[in-house]
N, C-alpha and C positions, 0 to 999 in steps of 0.2 A: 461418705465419711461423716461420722458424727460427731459433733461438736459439744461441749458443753463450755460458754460462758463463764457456769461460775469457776471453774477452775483455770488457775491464774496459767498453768503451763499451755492450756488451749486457746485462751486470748494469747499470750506471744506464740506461740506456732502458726495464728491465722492469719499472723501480720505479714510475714513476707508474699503468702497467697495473692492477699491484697494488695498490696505493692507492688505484683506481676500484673494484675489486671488493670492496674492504671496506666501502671506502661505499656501496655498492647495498645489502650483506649488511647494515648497520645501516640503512639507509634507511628498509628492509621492515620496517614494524610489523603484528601485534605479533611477541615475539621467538616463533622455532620456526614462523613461518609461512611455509607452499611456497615461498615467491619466497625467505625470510630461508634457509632451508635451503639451498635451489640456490646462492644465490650461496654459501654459508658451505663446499659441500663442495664451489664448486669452487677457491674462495680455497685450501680445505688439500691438494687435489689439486696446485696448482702449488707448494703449497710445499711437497710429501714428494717430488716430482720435482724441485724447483731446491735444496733443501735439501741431499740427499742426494750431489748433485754438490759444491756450496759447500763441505760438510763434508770430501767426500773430498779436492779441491784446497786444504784452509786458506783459504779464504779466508772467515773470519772476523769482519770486520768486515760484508761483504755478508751475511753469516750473518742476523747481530745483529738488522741492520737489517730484514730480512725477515719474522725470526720474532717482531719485534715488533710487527709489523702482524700478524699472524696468530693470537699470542698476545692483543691485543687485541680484535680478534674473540671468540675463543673467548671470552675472562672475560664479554663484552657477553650474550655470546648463553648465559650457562650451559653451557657444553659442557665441564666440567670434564674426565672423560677427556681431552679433546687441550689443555685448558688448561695440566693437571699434565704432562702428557711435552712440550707447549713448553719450561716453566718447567726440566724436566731440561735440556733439547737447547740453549736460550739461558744456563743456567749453565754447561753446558762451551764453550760458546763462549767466553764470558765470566774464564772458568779457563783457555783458551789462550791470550788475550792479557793473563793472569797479573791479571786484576781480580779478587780473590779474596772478599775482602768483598761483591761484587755476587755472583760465583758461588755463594757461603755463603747468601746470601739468596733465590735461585733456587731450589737445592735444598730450604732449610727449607720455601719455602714448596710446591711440588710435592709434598712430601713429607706436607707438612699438607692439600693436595687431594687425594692418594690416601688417606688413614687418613681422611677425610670421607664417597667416595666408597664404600668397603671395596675398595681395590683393592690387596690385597697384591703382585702383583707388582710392580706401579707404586711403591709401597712401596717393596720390596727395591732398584729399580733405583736410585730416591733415597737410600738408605742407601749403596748402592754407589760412586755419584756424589761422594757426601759423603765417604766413604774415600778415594776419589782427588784429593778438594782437599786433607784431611788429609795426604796420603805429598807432596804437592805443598808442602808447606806445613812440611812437616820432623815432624808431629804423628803420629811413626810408632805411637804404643800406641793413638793416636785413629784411627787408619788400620787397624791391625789389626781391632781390635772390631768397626766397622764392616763390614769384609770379613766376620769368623765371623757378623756377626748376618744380611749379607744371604745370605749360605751357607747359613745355617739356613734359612732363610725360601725359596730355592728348593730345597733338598733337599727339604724338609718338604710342599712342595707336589708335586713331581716323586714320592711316595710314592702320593698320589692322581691321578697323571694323566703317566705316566712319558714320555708324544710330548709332551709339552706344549712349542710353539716357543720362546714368550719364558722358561720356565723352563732348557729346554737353553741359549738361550744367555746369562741370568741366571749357570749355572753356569759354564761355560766361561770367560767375560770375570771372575770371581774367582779360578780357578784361576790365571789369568795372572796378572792382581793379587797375589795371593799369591805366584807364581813371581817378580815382579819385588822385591815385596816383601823376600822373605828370602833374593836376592841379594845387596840392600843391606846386610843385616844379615852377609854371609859364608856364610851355610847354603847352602851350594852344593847338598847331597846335596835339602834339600827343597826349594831352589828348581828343580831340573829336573824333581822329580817332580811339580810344579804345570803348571811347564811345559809338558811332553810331555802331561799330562791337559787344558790348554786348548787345544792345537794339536789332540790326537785327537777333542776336543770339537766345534771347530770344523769339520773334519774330516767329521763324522758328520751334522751341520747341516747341510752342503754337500750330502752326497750323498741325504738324508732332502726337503731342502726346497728347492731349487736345480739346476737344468740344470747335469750334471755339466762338458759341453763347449760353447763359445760355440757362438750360432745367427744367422742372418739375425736372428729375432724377440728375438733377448739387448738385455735393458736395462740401467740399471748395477745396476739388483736380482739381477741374473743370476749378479752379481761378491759377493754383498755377505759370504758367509761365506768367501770367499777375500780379502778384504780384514782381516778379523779375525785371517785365521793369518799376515799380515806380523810383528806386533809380537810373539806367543811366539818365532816363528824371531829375528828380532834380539836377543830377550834370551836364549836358547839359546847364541845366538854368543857374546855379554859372557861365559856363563857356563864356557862352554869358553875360551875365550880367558885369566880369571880364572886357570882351571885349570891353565896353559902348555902347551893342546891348540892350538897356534896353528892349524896346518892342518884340523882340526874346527872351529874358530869361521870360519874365512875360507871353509869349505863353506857351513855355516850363514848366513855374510853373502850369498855370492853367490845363493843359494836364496832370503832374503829382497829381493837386487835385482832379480834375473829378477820375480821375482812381483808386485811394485810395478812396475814396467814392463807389466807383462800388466794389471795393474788401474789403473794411474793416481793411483797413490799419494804424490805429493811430500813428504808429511810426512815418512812411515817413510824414502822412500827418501832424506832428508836424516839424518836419524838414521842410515842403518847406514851411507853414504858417514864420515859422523864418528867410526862404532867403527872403522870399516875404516883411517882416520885414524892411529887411536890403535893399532890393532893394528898396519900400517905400521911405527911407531915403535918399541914393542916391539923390531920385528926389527930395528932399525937402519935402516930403510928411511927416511930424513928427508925426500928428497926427492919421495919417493911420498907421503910421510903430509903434506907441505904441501900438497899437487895435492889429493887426495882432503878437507882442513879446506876447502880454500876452494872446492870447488865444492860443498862442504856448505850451507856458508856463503851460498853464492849464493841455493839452494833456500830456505833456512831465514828468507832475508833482509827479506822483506815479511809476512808471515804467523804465523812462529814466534819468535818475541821471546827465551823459556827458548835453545832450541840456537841461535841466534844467538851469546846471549850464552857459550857453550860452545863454540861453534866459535873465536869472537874469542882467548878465554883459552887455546886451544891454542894458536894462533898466534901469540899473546904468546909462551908459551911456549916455542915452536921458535926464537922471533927474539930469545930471553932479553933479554926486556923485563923488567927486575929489578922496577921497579914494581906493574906487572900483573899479573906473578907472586907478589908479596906480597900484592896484594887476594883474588888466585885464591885462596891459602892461608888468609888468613882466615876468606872465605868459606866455607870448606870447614870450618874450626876451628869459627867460628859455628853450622854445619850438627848439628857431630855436636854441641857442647853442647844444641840443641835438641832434637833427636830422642833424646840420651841422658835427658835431664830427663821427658819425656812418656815415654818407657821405663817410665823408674824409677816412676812416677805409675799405668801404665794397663795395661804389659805387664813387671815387672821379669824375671821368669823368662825371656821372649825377650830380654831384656837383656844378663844372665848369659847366656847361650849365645852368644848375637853377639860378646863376649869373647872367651868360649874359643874361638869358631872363627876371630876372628881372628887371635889368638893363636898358634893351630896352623898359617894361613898363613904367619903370619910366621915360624915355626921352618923351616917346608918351605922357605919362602925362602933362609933365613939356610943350609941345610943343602944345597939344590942349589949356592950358591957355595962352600961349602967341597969339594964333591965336585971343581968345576971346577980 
């Protein structure tokens, strides 16, 4: 029977499938017995194969709902291992349709099933997790931490066992964390140096553990560390773009679109359609930067709720909606008191820097108009 994902009538048709094979899988008593096993691995075969899709298209809610039959299983049956990287996989879910309190609770608890089971990477990836609701959430000194403790933790491992898959890509996906991180803060110089090390990360994982070039037999596993170096390139582009390297960041964009097109990427490829937006604009380009917001917009529309609501407030913007543009700015006012408070709290010293470097933007600013 063949499936397709993207369309919505064959995600709900595959659900009651699933639903029958959990019930066989708890049926079979007792737990761990031949019949209970067979059906249990083959419930998590269908769902590292339809997951993995769902995930890469957004769509999200079918996520949810999947992996919480699956998830259920697993607590049923003690299979802790794939209980805790559910419990990750259903909190970012959970974290992209901005439920954050449910996401927070996903991680804590995943995170208290790998320190049960002794699985530090499993560990590190839940502290990780947890960092990105934190920067998600404006808790950027609680997002830092985070980020250095799960960094220790696969540096520290990758000492003992330097090919090790999930620790290479443990580091790699912080490096970019941190590169997108201390973007936000201004540190241009150290967030490309994160950058360029999570993109050559990924990179290396590609050609270590993945068919360099598509094959007849390519699955979407085939894709999966060329799906990872979309989002270093798109923040790459922000940070040239920040720089006033216009035609460097809009290299960088289109290198990120090509490649979301080659993998099937709607997320990203709504994202850098919206920096491309805003770089548009920059150049005066208004009528380009509306076109490129609203087919952002379009992508972003069912699935990504955050760039949604980011696409909408540029196009307020351009159609100077005084209103809209007033909440825009609040929100944004709102943003930094939070993120400066948890600064001052958890990381003051990258606090003091994010100052001065903005600071120093803003003279470079003030000092190209005077040249003009």
């Amino acid at each position: 029977m063949n499936i397709d994902l993207k369309s919505e009538e064959d995600r709900v048709n595959l659900l009651p499938d699933f639903i029958e094979i959990r019930e066989k899988c708890l049926s079979n008593s007792p737990k761990n017995s031949p019949n209970s096993n067979y059906y249990f691995n083959q419930l998590i075969k269908i769902w590292d194969l339809n997951s993995e899709i769902l995930w890469a298209q957004g769509y999200w809610e079918d996520y949810r709902k999947y992996g919480e039959i699956a998830l259920d299983c697993a607590t049923k049956l003690n299979k802790r291992d794939i209980e805790g990287r559910i419990l990750n996989e259903l909190g970012w879910a959970q974290m992209e349709q901005e439920n954050f309190d449910i996401a927070q609770r996903c991680f804590s608890d995943s995170l208290q099933v790998f320190e049960e089971i002794g699985d530090r990477v499993g560990q590190g990836q839940s502290i990780r997790y947890m960092g990105v609701l934190h920067f998600r959430r404006h808790y950027f000194g609680l997002a830092l931490k985070s980020y250095l403790e799960a960094m220790k933790m696969a540096q520290d491992g990758l000492k003992l066992d330097p090919l090790n898959q999930r620790l290479l890509h443990q580091e790699s996906e912080i490096h970019n964390l941190l590169g997108n991180f201390y973007f936000r803060l201004w540190n241009i110089k150290a967030s490309r140096r994160e950058l360029v090390a999570g993109l050559r990360g990924f990179r290396t994982l590609h050609k270590l553990y993945v068919a360099p070039t598509p094959t007849s037999s390519s699955t979407p596993n085939s894709y999966s560390y060329l799906y990872f170096q979309s989002a270093p390139l798109l923040t790459l582009g922000r940070v040239a773009m920040l720089s006033g390297q216009y035609r460097k960041a809009e290299r960088y964009f289109k290198r990120c679109v090509l490649l979301c097109k080659r993998i099937d990427r709607p997320d990203t490829k709504a994202g850098v359609l919206f920096r491309m937006a805003e770089l548009a604009k920059l150049q005066g380009k208004n009528k380009k930067a509306e076109k490129l917001a609203k087919k952002a917009g379009h992508f972003a529309e069912k699935e990504i709720p955050s760039l949604q609501k980011r696409t909408q407030n540029f196009r307020f913007q351009q159609q100077g909606n005084r209103r809209k543009q007033f909440k825009a700015v609040f929100d944004k006012i709102r943003m930094v008191v939070t993120l400066s408070i948890d600064l001052l709290f958890y990381a003051p010293l990258v606090l003091l820097q994010s100052i001065g470097y903005y600071t120093l933007f803003i003279m470079a600013k003030l000092a190209a108009k005077m040249r003009r």
